[in-house]
N, C-alpha and C positions, 0 to 999 in steps of 0.2 A: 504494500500500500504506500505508492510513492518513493518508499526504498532504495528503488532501483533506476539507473539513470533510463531515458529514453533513449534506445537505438536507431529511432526513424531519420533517415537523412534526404533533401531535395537537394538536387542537384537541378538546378537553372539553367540553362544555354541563350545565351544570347546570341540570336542571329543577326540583329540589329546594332547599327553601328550608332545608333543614336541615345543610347543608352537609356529606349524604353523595354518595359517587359512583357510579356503579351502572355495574359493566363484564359482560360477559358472559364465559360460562362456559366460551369458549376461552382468553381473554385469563387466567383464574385456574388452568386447565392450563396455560398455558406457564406462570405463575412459580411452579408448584411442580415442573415437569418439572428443573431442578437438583437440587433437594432429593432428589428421586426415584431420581437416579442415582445419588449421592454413593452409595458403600461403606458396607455394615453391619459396625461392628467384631466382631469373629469371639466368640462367646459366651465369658465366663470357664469354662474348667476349673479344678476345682481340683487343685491341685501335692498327688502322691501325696508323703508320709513316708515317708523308707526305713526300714525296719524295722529293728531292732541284728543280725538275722543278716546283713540285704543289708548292711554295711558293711563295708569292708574290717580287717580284722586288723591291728592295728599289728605291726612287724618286731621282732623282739629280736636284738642283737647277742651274741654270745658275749662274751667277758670277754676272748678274745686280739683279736679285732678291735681292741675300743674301747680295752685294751692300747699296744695297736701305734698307734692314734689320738694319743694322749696323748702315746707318743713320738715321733713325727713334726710334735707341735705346734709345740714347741719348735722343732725345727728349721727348719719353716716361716716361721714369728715370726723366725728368725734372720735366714733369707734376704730375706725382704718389708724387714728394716729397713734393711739390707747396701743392698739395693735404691735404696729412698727417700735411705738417707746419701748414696750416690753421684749422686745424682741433684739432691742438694741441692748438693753441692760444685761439680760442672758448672754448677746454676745461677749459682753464689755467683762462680764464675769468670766467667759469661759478662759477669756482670754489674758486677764487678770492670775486665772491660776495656773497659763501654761505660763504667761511670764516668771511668778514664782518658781516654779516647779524646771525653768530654764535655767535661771538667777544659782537656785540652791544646788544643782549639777553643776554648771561652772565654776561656783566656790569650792564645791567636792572637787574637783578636778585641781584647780589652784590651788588648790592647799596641798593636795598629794603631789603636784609638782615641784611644788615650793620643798615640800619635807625631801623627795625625791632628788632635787639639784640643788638647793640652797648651798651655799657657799659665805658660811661665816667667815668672820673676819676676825681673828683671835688677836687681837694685840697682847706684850707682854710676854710674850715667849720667850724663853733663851734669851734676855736681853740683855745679861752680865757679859755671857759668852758674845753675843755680837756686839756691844760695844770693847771687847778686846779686839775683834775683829779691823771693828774702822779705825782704833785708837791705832794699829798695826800700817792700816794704808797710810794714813796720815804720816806716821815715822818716817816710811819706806814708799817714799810713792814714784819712784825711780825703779822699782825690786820690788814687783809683788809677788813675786817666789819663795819671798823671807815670809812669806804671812800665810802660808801653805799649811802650816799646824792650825792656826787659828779657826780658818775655812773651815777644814776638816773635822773642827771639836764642832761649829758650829752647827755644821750640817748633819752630824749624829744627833745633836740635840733634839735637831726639830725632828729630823726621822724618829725620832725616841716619842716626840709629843702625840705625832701623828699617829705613829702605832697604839697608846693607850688611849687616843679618841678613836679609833676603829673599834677596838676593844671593848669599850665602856660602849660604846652603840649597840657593839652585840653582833 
């Protein structure tokens, strides 16, 4: 079904030097037998005008009717806004407690980030051992090779501070 290519091949001969082609007068029945078939669009009528008696009579209300309209407006306006107000408070609440309930997630989260990265700032460490330290640059600040012990006490120190605040966290 379709699959398969078509084999059929025409080969043409032109016997004419003028570069018409001459088919016969089956082959110019079949390509207008589509055209042939195709549906003729149905002839225009034209659209009657109703005349001003065929149309319908507009309604006249009485005066109590439209009356009684006018007093019922009012009070329908009253209720449609009764309506909509409540309707807005409901939302104004609902919305009120996803904000809450947004707010108290984000501080849960802030604060377990905070606890999670916070990066105190401990002054007062080792501070005997690093003012030996600069007291050293200062002496020798031509030779900071001479002050190689000092470094060294100093930076066990704080690796010493650093380890029992790991420790003490647990």
């Amino acid at each position: 079904m379709g699959g398969s290519n078509s084999t059929r091949r025409i080969t043409v001969v032109n016997d004419e030097s003028t570069g018409v082609i001459k088919i016969s007068d089956s082959v110019v029945n079949r390509l207008r037998e589509p055209f042939a078939t195709m549906p003729q669009p149905p002839p225009q009528l034209p659209l009657p005008t109703p005349s001003r008696a065929a149309l319908p009579k507009p309604t006249v209300r009485s005066e109590d009717s439209s009356t009684k309209m006018r007093e019922d407006e009012p009070h329908a306006k009253g209720l449609r806004e009764h309506y909509w107000r409540e309707k807005f408070r409901e939302l104004e609440k609902r919305h009120a407690g996803i904000l809450k309930q947004t707010t108290d997630e984000f501080n849960r989260g802030l604060q377990t980030v905070e606890e999670l990265f916070s990066n105190p700032t401990v002054t007062g460490i080792c501070e005997e051992v690093e003012a030996k330290v600069y007291e050293c640059y200062k002496t020798n600040p031509h030779s900071s090779l001479d002050c190689a012990r000092q470094v060294q006490a100093f930076t066990d120190c704080v690796q010493a501070f650093r380890l029992r605040t790991l420790v003490a966290k647990g």
